[in-house]
C-alpha positions in Angstrom: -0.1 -9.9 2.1 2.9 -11.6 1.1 2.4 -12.3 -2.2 0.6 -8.7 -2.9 3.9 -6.8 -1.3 6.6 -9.4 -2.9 5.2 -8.4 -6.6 4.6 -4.5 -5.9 6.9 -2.6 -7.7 7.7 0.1 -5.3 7.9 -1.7 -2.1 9.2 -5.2 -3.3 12.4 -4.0 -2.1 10.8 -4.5 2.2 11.2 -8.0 2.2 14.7 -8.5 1.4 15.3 -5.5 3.2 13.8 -6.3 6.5 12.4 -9.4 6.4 8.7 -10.6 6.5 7.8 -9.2 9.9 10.1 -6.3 9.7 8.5 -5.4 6.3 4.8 -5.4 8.1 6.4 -3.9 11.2 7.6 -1.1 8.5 4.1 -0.6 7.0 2.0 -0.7 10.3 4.7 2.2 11.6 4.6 4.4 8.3 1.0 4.1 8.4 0.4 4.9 12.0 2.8 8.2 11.5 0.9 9.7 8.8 -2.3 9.3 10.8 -0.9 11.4 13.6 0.8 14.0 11.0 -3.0 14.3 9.2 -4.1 14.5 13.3 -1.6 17.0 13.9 -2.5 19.0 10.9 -6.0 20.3 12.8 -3.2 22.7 14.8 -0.1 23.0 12.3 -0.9 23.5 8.7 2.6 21.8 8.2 2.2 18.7 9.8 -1.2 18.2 7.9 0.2 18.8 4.7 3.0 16.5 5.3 0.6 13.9 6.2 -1.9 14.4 3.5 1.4 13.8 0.7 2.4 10.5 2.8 -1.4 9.3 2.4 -1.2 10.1 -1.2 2.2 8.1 -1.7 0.5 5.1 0.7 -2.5 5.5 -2.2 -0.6 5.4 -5.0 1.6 2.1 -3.5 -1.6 0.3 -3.0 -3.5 1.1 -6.2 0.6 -0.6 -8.6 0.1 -4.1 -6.2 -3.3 -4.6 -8.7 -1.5 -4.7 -11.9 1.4 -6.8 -10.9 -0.4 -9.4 -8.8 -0.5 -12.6 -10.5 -3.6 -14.2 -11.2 -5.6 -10.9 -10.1 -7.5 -10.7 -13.0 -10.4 -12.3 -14.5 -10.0 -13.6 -18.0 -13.6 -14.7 -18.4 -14.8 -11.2 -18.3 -13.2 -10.0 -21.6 -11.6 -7.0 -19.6 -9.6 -6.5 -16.4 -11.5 -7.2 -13.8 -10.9 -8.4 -10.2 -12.1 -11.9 -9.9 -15.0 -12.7 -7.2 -12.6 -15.0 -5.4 -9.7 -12.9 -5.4 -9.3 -10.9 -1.9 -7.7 -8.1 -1.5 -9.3 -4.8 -0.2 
């Protein structure tokens, strides 16, 4: 995940911040709370919607690491394309 978080543009910013296993340790924690808050929205409406905005933001984050990733895309195809030996999700 390192070199997918470390040319993101909107979260870039963890590493220096906290450090490699803080930065995961960030991630696994902000992910784990909007799971309960979309949990916690079957009895407050609130909660929910709060959680369904924080899975949004954690969509949005994932889907800028494709463009900025180096080597991510396949030149052979004559568009963008994800290479076959590229992982990611």
């Amino acid at each position: 995940m390192i070199p997918f978080i470390s040319h993101s543009p909107l979260i870039s910013w963890l590493y220096p911040a906290f450090g490699i296993r803080g930065g995961a340790r960030f991630l696994g924690a902000s992910e784990w709370t909007i799971c309960a808050l979309l949990y916690a929205g079957f009895w407050d409406k609130r909660l929910g919607l709060l959680g369904a905005v924080g899975s949004s933001v954690t969509f949005i984050t994932t889907v800028t690491i494709i463009p900025f990733t180096p080597n991510g895309w396949d030149p052979s195809a004559g568009f963008r394309r994800w290479p076959a030996t590229f992982p990611f999700l």
